[in-house]
C-alpha positions, 0 to 999 in steps of 0.5 A: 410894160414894154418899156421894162421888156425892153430895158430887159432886153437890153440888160441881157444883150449888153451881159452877153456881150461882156461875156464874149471873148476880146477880138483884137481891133487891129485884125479882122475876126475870122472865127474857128472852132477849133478852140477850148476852154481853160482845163482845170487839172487839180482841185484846191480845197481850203478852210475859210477861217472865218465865222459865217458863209456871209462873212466869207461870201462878202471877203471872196467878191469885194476888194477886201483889206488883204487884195481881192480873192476868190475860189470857184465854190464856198460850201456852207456848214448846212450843206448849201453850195455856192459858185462865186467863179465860172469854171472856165475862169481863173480864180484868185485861190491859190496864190504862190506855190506849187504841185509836181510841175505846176507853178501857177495853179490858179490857172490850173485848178478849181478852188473850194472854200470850206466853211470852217474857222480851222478850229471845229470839226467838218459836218456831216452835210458839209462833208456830203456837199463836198463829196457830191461837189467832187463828184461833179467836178471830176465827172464834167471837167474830166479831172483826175481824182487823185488831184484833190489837194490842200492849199497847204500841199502847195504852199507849205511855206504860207498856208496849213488849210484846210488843217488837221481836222479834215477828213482826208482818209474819207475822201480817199474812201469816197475816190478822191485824192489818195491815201496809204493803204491799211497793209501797207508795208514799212518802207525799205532800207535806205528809202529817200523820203525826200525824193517820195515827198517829190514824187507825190508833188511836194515841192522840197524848198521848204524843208520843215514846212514841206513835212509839216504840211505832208503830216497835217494831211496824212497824220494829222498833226503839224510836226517837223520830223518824218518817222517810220509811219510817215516813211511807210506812207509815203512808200505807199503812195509812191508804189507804181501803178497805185499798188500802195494806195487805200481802194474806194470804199464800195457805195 
């Protein structure tokens, strides 16, 4: 018995250490407390596109055929939450692109996988855990609601998840990410909608696959060409102050 406490002991000690910052071993530690964490400021939701959590869970922690990948949370389709990542750390989710002024958002963000293979509609106790998740995420980690984005947002020119099927409008009546308001009205004449695409955080380099991944999440489809509902919604979200954007539905 006191030899399995012991080796317990030595277990937990040995794990707390690994968990310690490095020092440099050319100069002597004189600890501060003036220090933080990494800040996450944006939250990247994807679809999984595969066929079970256990297949997902198995791809996000090993070395698999495309290179290691991870996000910081997997929600299944029942409903259950998994955490594969600290929040304090960098998981490997995002890959290359960018939102507004961010470049490296795997240094930035959290990354939520969504039990989904890209072709079937989201469940209800998914979609509950995901907003329960948001919620948690935004309250503790102080990140803004309106950053919640898909991994298409950033990476138009790679990626279209978490696909037309997610409820973005949902999560905009719950408080997160945006949405354009019902009266919303047509954008003016002479509106650019390139500098609108910009100024909600689209980087415009990549011309088709920029408006193919505004419309996969604001109409729902992958088309190419903007028309005057795309214009109005996108003058809806540029408004100042948010004067544009749809209002959390009260719960």
């Amino acid at each position: 018995m006191k030899k399995l406490v012991a080796a317990a002991l030595c277990a937990a000690l040995l794990s707390a250490c690994a968990h310690q910052a490095p020092r440099n071993p050319i100069a002597e530690w004189v600890p501060s407390p003036n220090f933080d964490e990494r800040r996450p400021v944006v939250i990247v939701l994807h679809y999984t596109e595969q066929e079970s959590v256990e297949q997902s869970l198995h791809t996000l922690s090993t070395a698999n055929s495309g290179g290691p990948v991870s996000s910081h949370y997997l929600v299944g389709d029942d409903g259950a939450i998994y955490q594969l990542v600290a929040d304090a750390h960098r998981a490997w989710h995002a890959g290359g692109g960018r939102w507004g002024t961010i470049t490296d958002l795997n240094s930035a963000s959290i990354g939520i996988e969504i039990d989904n293979d890209g072709r079937e509609p989201f469940s209800e106790p998914q979609m509950q855990a995901l907003l329960r998740l948001l919620d948690d995420l935004a309250t503790r980690l102080r990140i803004p609601r309106t950053q919640v984005i898909g991994h298409s947002d950033l990476a138009p020119a790679r990626k279209i998840d978490p696909g037309a099927l997610f409820p973005w409008r949902r999560l905009a009546e719950a408080g997160f990410g945006i949405w354009p308001a019902d009266d919303a009205p047509l954008a003016p004449a002479g509106f650019d909608a390139m500098r609108a695409l910009e100024q909600v955080g689209y980087d415009t380099s990549h011309g088709d696959a920029t408006i193919r991944a505004f419309r996969l999440r604001f109409r729902g489809d992958a088309g190419t060409v903007l028309d005057d509902e795309d214009l109005r919604i996108l003058h809806a979200l540029t408004l100042p102050g948010g004067a544009g954007l749809l209002e959390p539905v009260p719960r």
